[in-house]
C-alpha positions in Angstrom: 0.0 0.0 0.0 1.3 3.2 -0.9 0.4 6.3 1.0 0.4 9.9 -0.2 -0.7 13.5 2.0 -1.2 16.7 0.5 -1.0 20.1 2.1 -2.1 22.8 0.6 -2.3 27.0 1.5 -5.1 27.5 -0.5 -8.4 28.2 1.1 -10.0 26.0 -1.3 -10.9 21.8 -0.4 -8.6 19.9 -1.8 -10.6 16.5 -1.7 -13.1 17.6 -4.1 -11.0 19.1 -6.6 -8.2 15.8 -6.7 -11.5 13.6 -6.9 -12.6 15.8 -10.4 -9.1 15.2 -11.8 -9.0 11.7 -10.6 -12.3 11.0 -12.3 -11.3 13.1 -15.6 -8.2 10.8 -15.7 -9.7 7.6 -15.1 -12.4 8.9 -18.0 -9.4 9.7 -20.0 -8.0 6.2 -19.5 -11.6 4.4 -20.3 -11.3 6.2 -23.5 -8.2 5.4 -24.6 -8.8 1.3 -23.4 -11.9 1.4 -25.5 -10.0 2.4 -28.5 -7.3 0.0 -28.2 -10.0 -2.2 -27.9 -11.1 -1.5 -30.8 -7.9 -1.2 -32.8 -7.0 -4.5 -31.2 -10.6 -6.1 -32.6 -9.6 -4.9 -36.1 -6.5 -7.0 -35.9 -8.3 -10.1 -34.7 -10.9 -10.2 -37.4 -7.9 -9.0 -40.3 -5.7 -12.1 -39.4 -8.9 -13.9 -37.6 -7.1 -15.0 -34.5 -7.1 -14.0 -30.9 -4.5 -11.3 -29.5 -4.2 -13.5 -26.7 -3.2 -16.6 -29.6 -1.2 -14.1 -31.4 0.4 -12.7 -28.5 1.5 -16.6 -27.5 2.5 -16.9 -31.1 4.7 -14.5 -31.7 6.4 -14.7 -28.1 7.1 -18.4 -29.4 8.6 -17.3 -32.8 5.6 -18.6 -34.8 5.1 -15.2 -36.2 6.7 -12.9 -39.3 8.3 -9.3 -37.7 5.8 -7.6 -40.2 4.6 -3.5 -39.5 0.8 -5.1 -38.9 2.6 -7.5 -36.3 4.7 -4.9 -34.6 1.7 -2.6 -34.1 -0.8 -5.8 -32.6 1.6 -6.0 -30.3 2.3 -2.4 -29.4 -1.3 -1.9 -29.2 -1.7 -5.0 -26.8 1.0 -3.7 -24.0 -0.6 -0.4 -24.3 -3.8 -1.6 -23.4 -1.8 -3.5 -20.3 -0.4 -0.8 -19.2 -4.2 1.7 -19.5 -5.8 -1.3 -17.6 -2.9 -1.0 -14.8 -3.3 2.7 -14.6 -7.2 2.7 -14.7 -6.9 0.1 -11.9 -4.9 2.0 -10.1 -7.2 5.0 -9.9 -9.9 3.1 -9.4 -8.5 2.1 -5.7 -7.8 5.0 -4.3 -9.2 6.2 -1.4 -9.6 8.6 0.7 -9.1 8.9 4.4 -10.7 11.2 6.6 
């Protein structure tokens, strides 16, 4: 668990205004995981296989280093590492 405490010397709440950018964030991320989504769908039904099949295939040298191949797979970590961000946001709490 990490832990994190901000001070401010503004008159103004801080809670309410780190929960709107923390929500705008995790909206921004949502965004961006639904269009790898879909970038990653167009890839499945091109090739008609799986990116999880692919993904094993290519880590196993069954697959060509094309452009098409390079970019499945860039999309695929990229959607990783929104889902480990979005998750992220999505526990945090706050303490009174």
């Amino acid at each position: 668990m990490h832990e994190l405490k901000l001070v401010s010397r503004s008159k103004h709440e801080l809670k309410p205004i780190i929960e709107a950018a923390l929500a705008n964030e995790l909206r921004l991320l949502q965004a961006g995981i639904r269009q790898t989504k879909q970038i990653l769908e167009k890839f499945e039904k091109q090739y008609r296989l799986k990116t999880q099949d692919f993904i094993t295939d290519y880590e196993n040298d069954k697959m060509a280093e094309t452009m098409d191949f390079i970019e499945w797979i860039g999309e695929f970590r990229l959607l990783e590492r929104l889902n480990e961000k979005a998750d992220t946001l999505r526990s945090i709490r706050f303490e009174s």
